[in-house]
Every structure is written in structure tokens, then in C-alpha cells.
C-alpha positions as CSV (number, residue, x, y, z in Angstrom):
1,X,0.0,0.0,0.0
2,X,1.2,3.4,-1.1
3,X,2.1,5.8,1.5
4,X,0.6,9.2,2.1
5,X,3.5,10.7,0.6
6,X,3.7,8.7,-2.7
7,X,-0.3,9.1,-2.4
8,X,0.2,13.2,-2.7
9,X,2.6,12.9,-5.2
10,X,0.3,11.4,-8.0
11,X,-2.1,13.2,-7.0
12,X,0.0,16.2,-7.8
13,X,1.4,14.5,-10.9
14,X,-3.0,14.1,-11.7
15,X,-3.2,18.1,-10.7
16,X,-0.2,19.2,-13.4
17,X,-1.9,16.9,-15.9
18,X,-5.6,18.6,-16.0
19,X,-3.5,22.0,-15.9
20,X,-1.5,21.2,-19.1
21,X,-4.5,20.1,-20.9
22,X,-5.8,23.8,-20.5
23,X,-8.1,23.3,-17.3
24,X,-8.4,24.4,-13.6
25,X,-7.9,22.3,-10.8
26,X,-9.4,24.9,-8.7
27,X,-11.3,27.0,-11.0
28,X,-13.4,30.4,-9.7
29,X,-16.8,29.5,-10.6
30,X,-19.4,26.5,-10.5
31,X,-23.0,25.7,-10.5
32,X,-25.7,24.1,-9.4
33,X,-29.2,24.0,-10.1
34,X,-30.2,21.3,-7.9
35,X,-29.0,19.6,-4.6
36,X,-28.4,15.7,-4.4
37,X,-31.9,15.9,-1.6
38,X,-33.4,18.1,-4.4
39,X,-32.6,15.8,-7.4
40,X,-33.8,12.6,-5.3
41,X,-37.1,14.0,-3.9
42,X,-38.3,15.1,-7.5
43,X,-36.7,12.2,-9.6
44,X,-39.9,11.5,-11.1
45,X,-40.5,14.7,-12.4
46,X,-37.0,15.2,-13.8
47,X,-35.9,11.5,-14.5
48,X,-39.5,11.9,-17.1
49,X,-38.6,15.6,-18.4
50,X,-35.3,14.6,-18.9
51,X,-33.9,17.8,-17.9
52,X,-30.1,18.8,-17.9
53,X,-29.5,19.1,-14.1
54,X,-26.0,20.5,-12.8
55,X,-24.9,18.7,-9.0
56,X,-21.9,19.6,-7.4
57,X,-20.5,17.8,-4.0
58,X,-17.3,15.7,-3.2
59,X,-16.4,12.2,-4.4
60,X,-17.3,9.7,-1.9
61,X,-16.3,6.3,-3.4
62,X,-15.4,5.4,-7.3
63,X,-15.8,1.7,-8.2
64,X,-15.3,0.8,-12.5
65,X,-16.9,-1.8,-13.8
66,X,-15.8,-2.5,-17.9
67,X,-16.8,1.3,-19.6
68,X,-18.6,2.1,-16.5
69,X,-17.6,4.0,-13.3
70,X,-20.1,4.5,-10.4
71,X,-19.5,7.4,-7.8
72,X,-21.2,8.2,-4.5
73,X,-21.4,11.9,-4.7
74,X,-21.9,14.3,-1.6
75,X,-23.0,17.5,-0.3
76,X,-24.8,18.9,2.5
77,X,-27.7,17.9,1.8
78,X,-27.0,14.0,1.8
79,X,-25.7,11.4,-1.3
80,X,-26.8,10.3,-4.8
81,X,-24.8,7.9,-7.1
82,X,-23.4,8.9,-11.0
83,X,-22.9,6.7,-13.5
84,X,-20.2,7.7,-15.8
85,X,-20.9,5.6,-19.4
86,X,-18.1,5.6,-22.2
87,X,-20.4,5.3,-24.8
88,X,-21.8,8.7,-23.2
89,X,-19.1,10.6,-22.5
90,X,-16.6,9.1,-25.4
91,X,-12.8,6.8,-24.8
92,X,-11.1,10.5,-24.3
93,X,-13.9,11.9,-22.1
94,X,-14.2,8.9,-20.1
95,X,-10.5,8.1,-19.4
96,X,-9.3,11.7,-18.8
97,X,-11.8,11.4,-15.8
98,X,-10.8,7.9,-14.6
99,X,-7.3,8.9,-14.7
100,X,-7.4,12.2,-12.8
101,X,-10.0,12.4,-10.9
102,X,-9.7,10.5,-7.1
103,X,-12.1,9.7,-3.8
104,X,-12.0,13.0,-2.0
105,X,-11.8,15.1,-5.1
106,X,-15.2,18.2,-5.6
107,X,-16.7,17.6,-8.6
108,X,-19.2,20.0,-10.9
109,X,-21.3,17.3,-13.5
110,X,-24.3,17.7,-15.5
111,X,-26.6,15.1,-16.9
112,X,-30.0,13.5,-16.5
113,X,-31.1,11.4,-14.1
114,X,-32.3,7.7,-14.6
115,X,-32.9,3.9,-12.3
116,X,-30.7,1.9,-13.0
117,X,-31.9,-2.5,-13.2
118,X,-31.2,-2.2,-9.6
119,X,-33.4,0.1,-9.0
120,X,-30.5,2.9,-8.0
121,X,-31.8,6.7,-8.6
122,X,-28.5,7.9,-10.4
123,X,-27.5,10.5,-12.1
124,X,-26.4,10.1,-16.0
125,X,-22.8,12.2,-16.5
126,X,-22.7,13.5,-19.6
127,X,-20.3,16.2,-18.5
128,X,-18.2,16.6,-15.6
129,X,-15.5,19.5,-13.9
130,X,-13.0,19.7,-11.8
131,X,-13.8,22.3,-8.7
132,X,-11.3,21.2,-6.3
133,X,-8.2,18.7,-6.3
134,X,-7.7,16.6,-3.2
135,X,-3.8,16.0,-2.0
136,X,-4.3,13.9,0.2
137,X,-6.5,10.8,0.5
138,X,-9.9,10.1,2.9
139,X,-9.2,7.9,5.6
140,X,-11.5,5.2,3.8
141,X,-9.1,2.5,5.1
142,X,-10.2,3.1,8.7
143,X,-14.1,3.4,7.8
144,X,-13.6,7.0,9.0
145,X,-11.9,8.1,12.0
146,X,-11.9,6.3,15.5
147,X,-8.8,7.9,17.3
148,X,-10.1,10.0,19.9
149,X,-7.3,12.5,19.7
150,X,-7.4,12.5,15.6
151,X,-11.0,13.0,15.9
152,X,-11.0,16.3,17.4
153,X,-7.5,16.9,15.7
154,X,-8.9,16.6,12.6
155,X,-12.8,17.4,13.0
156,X,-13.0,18.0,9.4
157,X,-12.4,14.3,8.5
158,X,-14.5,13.4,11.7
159,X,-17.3,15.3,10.2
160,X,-16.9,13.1,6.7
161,X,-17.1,10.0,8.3
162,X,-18.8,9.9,11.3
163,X,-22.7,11.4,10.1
164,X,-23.5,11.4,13.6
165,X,-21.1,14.0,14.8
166,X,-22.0,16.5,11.8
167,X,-26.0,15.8,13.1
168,X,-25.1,17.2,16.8
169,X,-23.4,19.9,15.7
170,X,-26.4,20.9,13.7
171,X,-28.8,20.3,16.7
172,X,-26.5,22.8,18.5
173,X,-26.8,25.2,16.1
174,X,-30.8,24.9,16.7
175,X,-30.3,24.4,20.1
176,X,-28.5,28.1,20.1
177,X,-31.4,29.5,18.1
178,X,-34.4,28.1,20.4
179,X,-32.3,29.6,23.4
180,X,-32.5,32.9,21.3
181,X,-36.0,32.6,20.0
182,X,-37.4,31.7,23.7
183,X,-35.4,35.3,25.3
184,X,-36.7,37.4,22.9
185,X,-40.4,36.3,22.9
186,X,-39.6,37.1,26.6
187,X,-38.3,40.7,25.7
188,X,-34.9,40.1,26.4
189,X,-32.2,42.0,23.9
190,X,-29.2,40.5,22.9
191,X,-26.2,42.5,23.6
192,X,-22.4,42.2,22.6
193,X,-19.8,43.2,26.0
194,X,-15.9,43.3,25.8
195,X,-13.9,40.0,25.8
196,X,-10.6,41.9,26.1
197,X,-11.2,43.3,29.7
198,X,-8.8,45.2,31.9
199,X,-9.9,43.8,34.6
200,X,-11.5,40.2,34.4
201,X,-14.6,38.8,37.0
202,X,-17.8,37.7,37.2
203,X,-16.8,33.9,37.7
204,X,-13.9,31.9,40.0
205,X,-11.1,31.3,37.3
206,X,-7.6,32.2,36.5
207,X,-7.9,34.2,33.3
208,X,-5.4,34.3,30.4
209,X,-3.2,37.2,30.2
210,X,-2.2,39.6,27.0
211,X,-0.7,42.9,26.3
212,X,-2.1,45.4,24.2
213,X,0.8,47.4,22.3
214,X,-1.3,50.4,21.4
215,X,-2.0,50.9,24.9
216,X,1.5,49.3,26.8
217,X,-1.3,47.6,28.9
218,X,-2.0,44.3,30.0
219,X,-5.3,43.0,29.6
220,X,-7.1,39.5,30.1
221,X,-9.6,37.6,28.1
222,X,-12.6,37.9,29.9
223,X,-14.0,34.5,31.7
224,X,-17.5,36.2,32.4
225,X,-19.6,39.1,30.5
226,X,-21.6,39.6,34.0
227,X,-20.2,42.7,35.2
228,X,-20.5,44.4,31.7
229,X,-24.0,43.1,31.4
230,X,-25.2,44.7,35.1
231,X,-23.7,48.0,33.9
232,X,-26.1,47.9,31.1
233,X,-28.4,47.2,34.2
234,X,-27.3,50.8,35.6
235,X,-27.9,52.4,32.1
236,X,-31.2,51.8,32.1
237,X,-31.5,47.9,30.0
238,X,-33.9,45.8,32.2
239,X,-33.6,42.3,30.3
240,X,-30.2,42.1,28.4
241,X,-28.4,38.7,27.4
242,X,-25.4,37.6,25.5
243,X,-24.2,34.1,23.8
244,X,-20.4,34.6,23.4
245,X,-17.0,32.6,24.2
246,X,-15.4,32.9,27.7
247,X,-12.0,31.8,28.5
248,X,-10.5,30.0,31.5
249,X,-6.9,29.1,31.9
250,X,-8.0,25.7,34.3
251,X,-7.8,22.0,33.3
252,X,-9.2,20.2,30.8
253,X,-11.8,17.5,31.4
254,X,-14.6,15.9,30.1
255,X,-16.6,18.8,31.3
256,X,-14.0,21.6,30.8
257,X,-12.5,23.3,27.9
258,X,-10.5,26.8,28.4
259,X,-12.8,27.8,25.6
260,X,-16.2,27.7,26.0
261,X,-19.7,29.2,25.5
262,X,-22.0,31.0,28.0
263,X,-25.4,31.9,27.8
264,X,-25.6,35.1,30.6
265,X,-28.9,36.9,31.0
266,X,-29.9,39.7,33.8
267,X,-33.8,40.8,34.2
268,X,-34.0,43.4,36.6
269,X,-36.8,43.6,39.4
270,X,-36.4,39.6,39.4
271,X,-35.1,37.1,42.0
272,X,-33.7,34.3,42.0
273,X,-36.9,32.3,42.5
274,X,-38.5,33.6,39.6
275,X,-35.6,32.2,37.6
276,X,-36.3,29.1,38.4
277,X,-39.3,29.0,37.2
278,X,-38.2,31.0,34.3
279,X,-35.6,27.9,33.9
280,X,-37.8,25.2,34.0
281,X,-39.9,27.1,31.7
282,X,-37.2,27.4,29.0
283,X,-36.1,23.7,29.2
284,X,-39.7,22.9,28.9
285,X,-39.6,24.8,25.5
286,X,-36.4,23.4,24.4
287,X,-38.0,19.8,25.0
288,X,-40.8,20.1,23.7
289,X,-39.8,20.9,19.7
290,X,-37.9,17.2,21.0
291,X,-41.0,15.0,22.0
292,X,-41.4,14.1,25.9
293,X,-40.1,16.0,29.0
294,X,-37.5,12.9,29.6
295,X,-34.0,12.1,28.0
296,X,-32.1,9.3,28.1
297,X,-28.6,10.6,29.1
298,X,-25.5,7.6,29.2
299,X,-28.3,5.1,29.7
300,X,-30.2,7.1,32.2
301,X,-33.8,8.3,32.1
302,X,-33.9,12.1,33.0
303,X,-36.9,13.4,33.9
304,X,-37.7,17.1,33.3
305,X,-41.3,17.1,34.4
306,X,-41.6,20.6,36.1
307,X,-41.8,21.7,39.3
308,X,-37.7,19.9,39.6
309,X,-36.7,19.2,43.1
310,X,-35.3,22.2,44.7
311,X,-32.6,21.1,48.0
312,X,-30.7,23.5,50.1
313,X,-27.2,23.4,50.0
314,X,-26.7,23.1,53.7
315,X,-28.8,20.1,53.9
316,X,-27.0,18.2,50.9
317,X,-23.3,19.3,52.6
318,X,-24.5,17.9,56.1
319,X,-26.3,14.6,54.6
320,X,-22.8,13.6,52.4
321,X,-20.3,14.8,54.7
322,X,-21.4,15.5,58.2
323,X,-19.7,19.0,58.1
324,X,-21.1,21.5,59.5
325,X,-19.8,24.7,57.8
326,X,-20.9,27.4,59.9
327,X,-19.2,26.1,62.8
328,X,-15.7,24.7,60.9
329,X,-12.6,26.6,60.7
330,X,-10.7,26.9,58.0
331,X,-7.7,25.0,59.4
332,X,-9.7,21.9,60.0
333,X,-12.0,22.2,57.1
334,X,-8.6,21.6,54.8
335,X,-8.0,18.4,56.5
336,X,-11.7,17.5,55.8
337,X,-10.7,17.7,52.6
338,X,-7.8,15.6,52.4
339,X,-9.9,13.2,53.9
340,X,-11.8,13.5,51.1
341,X,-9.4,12.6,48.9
342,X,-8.6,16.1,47.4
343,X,-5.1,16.7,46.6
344,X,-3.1,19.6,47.9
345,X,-3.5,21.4,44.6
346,X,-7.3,21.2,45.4
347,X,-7.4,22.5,48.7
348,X,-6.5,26.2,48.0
349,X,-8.4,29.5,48.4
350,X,-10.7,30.4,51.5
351,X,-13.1,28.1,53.6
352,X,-16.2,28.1,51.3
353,X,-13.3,28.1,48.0
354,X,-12.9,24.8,49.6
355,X,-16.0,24.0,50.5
356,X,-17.0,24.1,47.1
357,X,-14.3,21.7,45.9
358,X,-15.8,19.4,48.5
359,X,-19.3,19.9,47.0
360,X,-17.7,18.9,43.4
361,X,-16.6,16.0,44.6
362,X,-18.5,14.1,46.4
363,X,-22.1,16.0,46.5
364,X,-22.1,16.8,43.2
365,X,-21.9,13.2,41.5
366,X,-24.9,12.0,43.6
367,X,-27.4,14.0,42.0
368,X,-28.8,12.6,38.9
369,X,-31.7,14.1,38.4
370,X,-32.9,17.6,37.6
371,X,-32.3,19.5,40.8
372,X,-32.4,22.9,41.8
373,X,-29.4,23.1,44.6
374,X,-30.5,26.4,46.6
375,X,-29.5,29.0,48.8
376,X,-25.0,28.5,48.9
377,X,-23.4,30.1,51.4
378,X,-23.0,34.6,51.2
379,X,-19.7,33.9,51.3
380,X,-19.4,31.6,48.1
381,X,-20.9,34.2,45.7
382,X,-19.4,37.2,46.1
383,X,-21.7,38.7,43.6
384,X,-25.4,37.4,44.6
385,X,-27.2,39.2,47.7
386,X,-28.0,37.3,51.0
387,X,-31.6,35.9,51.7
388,X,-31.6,38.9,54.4
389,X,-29.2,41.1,56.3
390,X,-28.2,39.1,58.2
391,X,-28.6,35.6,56.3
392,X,-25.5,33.5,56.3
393,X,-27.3,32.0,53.2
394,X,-27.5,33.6,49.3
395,X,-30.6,34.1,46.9
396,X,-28.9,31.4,44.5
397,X,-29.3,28.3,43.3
398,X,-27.2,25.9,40.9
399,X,-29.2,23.4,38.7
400,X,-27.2,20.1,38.5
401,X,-28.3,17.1,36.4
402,X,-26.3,13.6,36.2
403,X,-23.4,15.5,38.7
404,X,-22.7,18.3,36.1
405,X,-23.5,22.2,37.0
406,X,-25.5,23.5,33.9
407,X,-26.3,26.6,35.6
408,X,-25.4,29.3,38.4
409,X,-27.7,32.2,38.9
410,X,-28.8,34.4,41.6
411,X,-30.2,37.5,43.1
412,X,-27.4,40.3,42.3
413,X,-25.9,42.3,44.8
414,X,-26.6,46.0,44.0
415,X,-25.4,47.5,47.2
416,X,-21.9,49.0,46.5
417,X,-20.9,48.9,49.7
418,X,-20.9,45.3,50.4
419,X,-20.3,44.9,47.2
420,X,-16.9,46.8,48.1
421,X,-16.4,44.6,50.8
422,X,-16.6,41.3,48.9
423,X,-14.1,42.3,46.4
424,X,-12.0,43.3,49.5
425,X,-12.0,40.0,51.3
426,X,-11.6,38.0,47.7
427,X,-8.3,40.1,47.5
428,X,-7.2,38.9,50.6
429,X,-7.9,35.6,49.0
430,X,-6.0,36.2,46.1
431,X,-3.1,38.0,48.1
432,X,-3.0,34.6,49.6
433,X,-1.7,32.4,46.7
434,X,-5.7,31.7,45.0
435,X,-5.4,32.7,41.8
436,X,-8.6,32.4,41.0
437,X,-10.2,34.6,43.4
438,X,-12.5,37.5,42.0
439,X,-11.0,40.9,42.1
440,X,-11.1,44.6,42.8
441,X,-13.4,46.2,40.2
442,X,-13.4,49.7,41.1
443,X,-14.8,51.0,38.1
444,X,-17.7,48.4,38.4
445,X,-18.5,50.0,41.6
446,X,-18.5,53.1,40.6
447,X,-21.7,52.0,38.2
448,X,-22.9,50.5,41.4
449,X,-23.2,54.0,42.7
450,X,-25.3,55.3,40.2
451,X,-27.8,53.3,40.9
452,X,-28.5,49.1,39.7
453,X,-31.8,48.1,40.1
454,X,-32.6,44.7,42.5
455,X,-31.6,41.8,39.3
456,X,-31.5,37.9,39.0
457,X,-28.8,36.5,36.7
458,X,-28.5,33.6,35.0
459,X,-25.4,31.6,33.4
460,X,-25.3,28.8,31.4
461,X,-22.7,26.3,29.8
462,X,-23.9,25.9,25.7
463,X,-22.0,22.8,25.9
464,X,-22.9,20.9,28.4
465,X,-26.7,21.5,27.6
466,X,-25.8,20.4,24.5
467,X,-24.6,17.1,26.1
468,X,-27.7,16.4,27.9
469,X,-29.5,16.7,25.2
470,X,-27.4,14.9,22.6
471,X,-26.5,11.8,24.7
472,X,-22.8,13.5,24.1
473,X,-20.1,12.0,27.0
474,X,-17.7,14.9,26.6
475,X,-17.7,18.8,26.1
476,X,-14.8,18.3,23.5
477,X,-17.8,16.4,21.6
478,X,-20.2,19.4,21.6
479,X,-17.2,22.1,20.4
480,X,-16.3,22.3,16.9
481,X,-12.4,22.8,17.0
482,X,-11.6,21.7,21.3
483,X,-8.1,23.1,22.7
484,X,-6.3,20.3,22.2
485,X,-2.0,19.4,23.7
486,X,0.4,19.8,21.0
487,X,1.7,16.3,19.1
């Protein structure tokens, strides 16, 4: 068997040949009159008329038989075979294509389609054009791609040969869409905030850092349009929301990509518990263009019957661990931890930093179904407002389904004087080797001044909704192009 290198260099060889005789091997211009779907749903019509119809779409397989040659042809739309004849196209016609033209290769032809004895609907080629020369060969010797890592390497291959993956990323797309439809029958506007920010927040993360030559200044990609989106609060915008890329420099799991994107919205004069009716109201829409309010997800049944279960977090931290937070100190909550099992690494940042990797780890995985995990400690959300003055407890809640988070919202903190305080202590934090603590926004607060009116915010992960409701293991599976190591 030829190697990939020989492979290219005939095909190169082929590429030089169709030049010489005077045509393009990757010519400006094509056409198409009908789409392989198109030409198959209306066969009748045109196979009777015999009309000239002009298909374009890349060669899929190639298989001669005497002074015949059958191709699988594809575009977008799906497959139809061609039937190349030499009686049809002539010995020079026929042989100039059988000699230069390869699996993999785009193709412009133009003929009239007929059923073969088998009963194939094919098209008739009675002319044919190169639109773009393939180097290098399809993977057909592996039935398409099954390396994990050359999978997401090469998505474009994946996306060939595995039909399945190019169907999610379709239902993504009108995943995205419903999302935007549902918010905007709701009133909401879609905005557009900064993603080079000067100062990063709104989530727990470690950013990425950049310069900006025109400016000698550093900045960060932002890992969270929230504060942006509450100063559009303070302008006067009651119901804003944006769809757009965060980045996180963090680890990479099967629920974590440094690139990601987050659904953010922020209704003012709302709370926290009218968002999660709000939430159970939009994954009823979503479900419902999909048949029944259950999934199966890895083989379980999820059921997204509303009202979900709504738990306090207190209640799940006591039940699993039998700590109780608001008497632990910090000193001894770390050991907790390692009795955990979490590694040094993991057992960084302040008490309810930690408490939260806790929760990740051993709360988190229990919960299966739909659940609405309520009221986290103040302390945890530095940007969410307490149940009361002096509540220990936050307006929040996190909905969790088969041990994944799939959203974080709240009540917002509009008071800029505790607001000033929070930032305060998380600097403290950060002072304190957590790199991922929230910082001093002063500008932010300033806003905060003028005025924000009481808000409920709401942040969701586009991919892993898109795993629940593709049956999809692994974010890497619901992004197009994942960060991937270097070879």
C-alpha cells in the first residue's frame, strides 16, 4: 500500500496533468441547479422531463466496472450515485476522468437522471469538472476516523465519516437558536460586552493574560460578561443577554474546555426564585420541539417534568459529609478535605473556595436528576445578595443534572458597599496564593453607585446542555475545533 506521501505525489502529478490540458484544478466558478436531496425527492419529475440538471459535491467512493464507473457523490444535503458511461461521454472523455479524478476530489457534473436495473436513482454524467483537487487521501481505510485525539485533531475528517457528529453539531446550532427565539419572545435584547477586559470577573477562574501594544497595557480575556452586562443594568437595560466565548486558563476535562460558551442573562426587578421557574420554563420549551419532557442521558432516564426538586445546600453538605460549615474553621476544614481525597493542589483559596471543591466531589456526582441546589453560602458568591441582612445564606441556586453544574444564577448584589467589601475579602484571598479569586473592580462600583436596580442573573454552559440533550459523554464532543495538547 502506497504511502501518504507517494499518495500526494500522484495526485500532484494528476493536478499538473488537467493544468496542461488547459483546465483548472481549482477554477473560480461552478454551478448548481439542484441539490443531491433536491434531485432525489423530485426524480420522477425530472428522470421523465429529462432535464439537464447540474450537481456539485465531493467524491465519496469510485468503483469501475468494464466502460462504467459508479461514484457516491456528496453534499450537504446527503448522497446520490453517478454513473459515468463511455459510450456517453466518449474513450477520451471517459478516461481523462478515470485517470485524474480521485475519492475525496469536488466535482461540478451535469446530466440526467435515470434507475438503474437495480433500482439505484442515479444521475447520467454527460459532463463533468473539476472544482477542487484533493492531496491527500480520505481515511476510507479506517471506515472513517476512530482515534479519539485525531478526531478532534482533525474534525474536518471526523465530520466526513462519522454522520453522527455533523447531526449534533447541527442540533447545536438549533439548540442556540431556540435559546434565542425563547429570550426574545420574553423581551430580552441581545447584547455584545468586551472580551478583552482590563480587569476580568464575574466567575472563580484564573484568566489568560495579554498585552495590548497600542496601549502598553496588560489585559485578560474575559472569563465572564456579567459585570459588563449589570452596567447595562445601571444604564437603564432591564432584560439584556449575550451568547459569546469565555476563556478559563483551568484543566481540561470531560466537562472543561478553556474555551467555552455561556449563555448570561440579567432581568432586573427579578429574583432568584423567579428564575427558576423562568428555567424550568425554557427547558420545557427546548424539550418540547424534541417530544417528551425525559431524555435518556448515558443510559439514564432524565426526567424534566416541572416543578424539579429544589434542595438546600446546607442540607446536601451535612447529609454527604457531616460537616457543618458554619461552625468549621478553616484549618480543619482543609483536613476534611484531604480526607476527602482532594489533593493539595485542590485544597487552595478560602473556607467556602474549599467548601466548594468538596461539594464537586462528592455531592455533586450524587445527584442525577434535575435538581435545583438552593441558597450556597453569602460567602461563596461574592456577587449574589444574601436571603436577608443578616442571612449566612445567598438568593442562588445551581441546577445540577447527572453531577454536572448546567447553571449558576442568583439574586445580584446592587449595594456597592458590600459589594466593596466582597471584592475586598476575595483580595485577601488572592493576596493569599488563590489565583482564581475575583478581584477589585473599582470602576464596576462606581456603576454600582449610580444606581442598579434589584436583578436575578443567570449563566449557562452551551456545551454541556448540549450534552444532555445529545446523549454526548464529553464537552470536546459538543465544540467544533476543542483546545487540544500539542503532538
Amino acid at each position: 500500500m502506497a504511502s501518504i506521501d507517494e499518495i500526494k505525489k500522484i495526485r500532484l502529478k494528476k493536478l499538473k496533468a488537467i493544468e496542461s490540458a488547459g483546465l483548472l484544478g481549482y477554477p473560480l466558478e461552478s454551478k448548481r441547479t439542484h441539490t443531491s436531496q433536491e434531485a432525489l425527492v423530485n426524480f420522477k419529475k425530472l428522470a421523465k422531463t429529462q432535464e439537464q440538471i447540474f450537481l456539485v459535491g465531493r467524491i465519496m467512493s469510485l468503483r469501475g466496472h468494464g466502460g462504467l464507473l459508479f461514484s457516491n457523490l456528496r453534499d450537504s444535503s446527503g448522497e446520490i450515485q453517478l454513473v459515468f458511461k463511455k459510450d456517453h461521454l466518449g474513450e477520451k472523455g471517459y478516461s481523462f476522468f478515470v485517470d485524474h479524478f480521485d475519492m475525496g476530489d469536488f466535482i461540478q457534473v451535469k446530466g440526467v437522471l435515470f434507475e438503474t436495473k437495480r433500482g439505484e436513482k442515479s444521475l447520467d454524467v454527460s459532463d463533468y469538472k473539476m472544482l477542487s483537487k484533493a492531496l491527500l487521501p480520505l481515511p476510507e481505510k479506517w471506515h472513517g476516523l476512530k482515534d479519539t485525539d485525531d478526531r478532534f485533531r482533525k474534525r474536518y475528517l471526523d465530520l466526513i465519516f462519522n454522520p453522527e457528529v455533523k447531526t449534533n453539531f447541527e442540533l447545536r446550532s438549533k439548540i442556540v437558536t431556540q435559546l434565542r427565539s425563547f429570550l426574545e419572545e420574553k423581551g430580552f435584547l441581545e447584547v455584545e460586552t468586551p472580551i478583552l477586559q482590563s480587569v476580568y470577573g464575574g466567575a472563580t477562574a484564573k484568566p489568560f493574560k495579554t498585552h495590548l501594544n497600542a496601549f502598553d497595557m496588560n489585559i485578560y480575556l474575559r472569563i465572564s460578561p456579567e459585570l459588563y452586562l449589570k452596567r447595562l443594568l445601571v444604564g437603564g437595560f432591564e432584560k439584556v443577554y449575550e451568547i459569546g466565548r469565555c476563556f478559563r486558563n483551568e484543566g481540561v476535562d470531560r466537562s472543561h474546555n478553556p474555551d467555552f460558551t455561556m449563555l448570561e442573562f440579567y432581568w432586573a426587578y427579578s429574583d432568584y426564585k423567579e428564575l427558576m421557574k423562568f428555567t424550568e420554563e425554557m427547558f420545557t420549551s427546548l424539550l418540547n420541539d424534541r417530544g417528551p419532557a425525559s431524555i435518556i442521558y448515558e443510559g439514564t432516564k432524565l426526567n424534566f417534568k416541572v416543578p424539579w426538586k429544589r434542595i438546600e445546600y446546607s442540607e446536601l453538605f451535612n447529609k454527604y459529609t457531616k460537616i457543618k460549615l458554619d461552625e468549621i474553621n478553616l484549618s480543619a476544614l482543609k483536613k476534611e478535605a484531604q480526607k476527602f481525597g482532594l489533593a493539595p493542589n485542590e485544597v487552595r483559596g478560602g473556607k467556602f473556595e474549599i467548601a466548594d471543591e468538596i461539594f464537586k466531589k462528592v455531592i455533586r456526582p450524587k445527584i442525577e436528576q434535575p435538581t435545583f441546589v438552593i441558597h450556597y453560602p453569602a460567602e461563596a458568591f461574592p456577587l449574589a445578595k444574601p436571603l436577608d441582612k443578616d442571612s449566612t445564606k445567598s438568593g442562588s441556586f445551581q441546577l445540577i443534572v447527572m453531577g454536572m453544574e448546567i447553571i449558576k444564577a442568583y439574586s445580584e448584589q446592587n449595594n456597592p458597599i458590600t459589594q466593596e467589601q466582597k471584592f475586598k475579602e476575595q483580595e485577601k484571598i488572592f493576596k493569599g496564593g488563590f489565583e482564581e479569586a475575583q478581584r477589585m473592580d473599582k470602576d464596576f462600583l462606581e456603576a454600582l453607585q449610580h444606581g442598579m436596580p434589584p436583578a436575578a442573573g443567570f449563566g449557562m454552559g452551551i456545551e454541556r446542555l448540549v450534552m444532555l440533550l445529545t446523549d454526548t459523554h464529553a464537552m470536546r464532543e459538543t465544540i467544533l475545533f476543542p483546545t487540544m495538547k500539542n503532538k
